[in-house]
C-alpha positions, 0 to 999 in steps of 0.5 A: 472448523475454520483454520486459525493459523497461515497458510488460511484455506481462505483470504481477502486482499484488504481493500474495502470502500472508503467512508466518505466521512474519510474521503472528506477527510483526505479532501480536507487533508489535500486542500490544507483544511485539517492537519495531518494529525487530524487525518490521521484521527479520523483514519484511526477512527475508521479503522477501529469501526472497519475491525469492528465489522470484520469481527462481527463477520467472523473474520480472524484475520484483520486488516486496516481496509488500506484507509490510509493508502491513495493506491493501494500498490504505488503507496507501498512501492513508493515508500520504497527508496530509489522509487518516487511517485509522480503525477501521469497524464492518465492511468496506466490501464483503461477502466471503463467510463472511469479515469481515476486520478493518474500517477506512476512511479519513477526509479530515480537511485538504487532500489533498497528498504530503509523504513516504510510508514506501512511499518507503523501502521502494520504496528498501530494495526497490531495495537489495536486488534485482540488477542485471536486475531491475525494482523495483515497488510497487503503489499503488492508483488515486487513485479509491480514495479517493474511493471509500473515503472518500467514496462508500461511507461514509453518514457522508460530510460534506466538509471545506470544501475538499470541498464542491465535489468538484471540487477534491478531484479536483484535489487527488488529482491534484496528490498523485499527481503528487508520488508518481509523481515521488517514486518 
């Protein structure tokens, strides 16, 4: 009998395939076609038709497919404050033959949580889901921004906050402490 409550004997990250009717979407999006209120229709959409199929496999944790993210750690952490994402001349990792679109993510002022548009997509994911089902988002580890944006860049040069790393550390932690009890 499968375990209704966390800690689950299994999980899943929540990353599934765009639609390509989404893909469009963020296109159209990107090159001022639709609205943003028209994006998020239709991400709304693809989201309601995803929790159908994860229903249908049995699944009792629900997840929004991350449909609304272009990455599915930099959009999280740049929604953080004192982070900005900003356009790279290539990716930080090498994939094999594939070089998707490059961006990383800058600490410009004092790490901190204020509000996050996760929170209201965790909130409209919980409006839609049924009594039974457990809501989830992902949301990458805090050591992802200091990898990100301080490890894997050569350009890296602390703000002065930042020059004793110990305290971007402390930072990170007090940031997620505030998104973990705000989810």
């Amino acid at each position: 009998m499968a375990k209704l409550n966390a800690p689950f004997r299994y999980d899943y990250v929540g990353s599934f395939l765009r639609p390509e009717r989404l893909k469009q979407a963020r296109k159209d999006f990107e090159n001022n076609i639709i609205t943003k209120k028209e994006l998020e229709k239709i991400e709304n959409e693809e989201i309601t038709n995803l929790i159908k199929d994860q229903k249908a496999l049995g699944y009792h944790v629900i997840c929004d497919g991350e449909f609304r993210r272009s990455y599915w750690h930099l959009d999280f952490l740049a929604g953080l404050t004192g982070v900005k994402k900003i356009e790279a001349e290539k990716w930080s990792v090498d994939f094999k033959g594939v070089q998707p679109k490059a961006a990383t993510l800058k600490i410009i002022d004092k790490i901190d949580f204020e509000d996050h548009e996760f929170l209201e997509h965790f909130e409209y994911l919980n409006s839609i889901i049924e009594n039974g089902v457990t809501a989830k988002m992902t949301i990458p580890a805090p050591t992802m921004l200091h990898l990100i944006a301080c490890v894997r860049t050569k350009e890296y040069q602390p703000i002065a906050r930042y020059q004793d790393d110990e305290q971007l550390i402390v930072d990170l932690a007090m940031a997620y402490q505030k998104i973990i009890q705000a989810f």
